[in-house]
N, C-alpha and C positions, 0 to 999 in steps of 0.2 A: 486544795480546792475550797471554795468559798460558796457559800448558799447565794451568792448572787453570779455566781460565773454561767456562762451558758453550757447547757449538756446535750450532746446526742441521744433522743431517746430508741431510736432503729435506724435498723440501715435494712432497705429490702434492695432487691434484685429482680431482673425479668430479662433473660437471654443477657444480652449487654448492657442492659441501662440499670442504672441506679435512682437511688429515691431514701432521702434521709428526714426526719426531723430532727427539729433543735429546738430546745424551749432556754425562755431568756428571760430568767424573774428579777422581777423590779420593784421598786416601792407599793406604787399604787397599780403597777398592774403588770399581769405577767404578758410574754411576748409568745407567741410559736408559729414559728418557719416552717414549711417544708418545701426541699429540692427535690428535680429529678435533674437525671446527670450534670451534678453542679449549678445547679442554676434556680433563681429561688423562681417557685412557683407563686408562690403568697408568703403572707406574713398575715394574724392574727393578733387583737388584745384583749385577752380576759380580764376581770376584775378578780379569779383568784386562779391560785396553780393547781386544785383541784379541778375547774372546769377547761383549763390548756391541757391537761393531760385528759382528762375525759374523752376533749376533741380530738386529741392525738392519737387516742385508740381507736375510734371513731372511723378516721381517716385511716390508719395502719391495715382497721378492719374492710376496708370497702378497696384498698389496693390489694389485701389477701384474696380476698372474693373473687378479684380480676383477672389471677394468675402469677403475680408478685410472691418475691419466696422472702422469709428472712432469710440474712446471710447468716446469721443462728443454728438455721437447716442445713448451711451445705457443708460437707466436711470441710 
């Protein structure tokens, strides 16, 4: 794995649906997606890969709020 390959940073859940991000760093500037069941909802670009993961929390946090579990939590 390489410091420019893309990664999954969570996978959540809610009854049947799913909801992942992926962040996708680049020279000048870092990328972050995120799906729900399969399907990109958005895409973002930061100027660095501390402020795509900030946002990423950010967002993980306000789908936790909602009722979203990590798949972390489930056995």
């Amino acid at each position: 794995m390489r410091s420019t390959d893309p990664a999954v940073l969570w996978r959540l859940t809610r009854g049947t649906s799913t909801a992942h991000a992926t962040i996708l760093p680049g020279g000048t500037q870092t990328t972050l997606t995120w799906f729900f069941d399969g399907v990109m909802d958005r895409a973002e670009n930061y100027e660095s890969m501390d402020i795509a993961l900030a946002r990423a929390d950010d967002i993980k946090g306000v789908l936790l709020r909602d009722g979203w579990r990590s798949q972390d939590d489930e056995g």
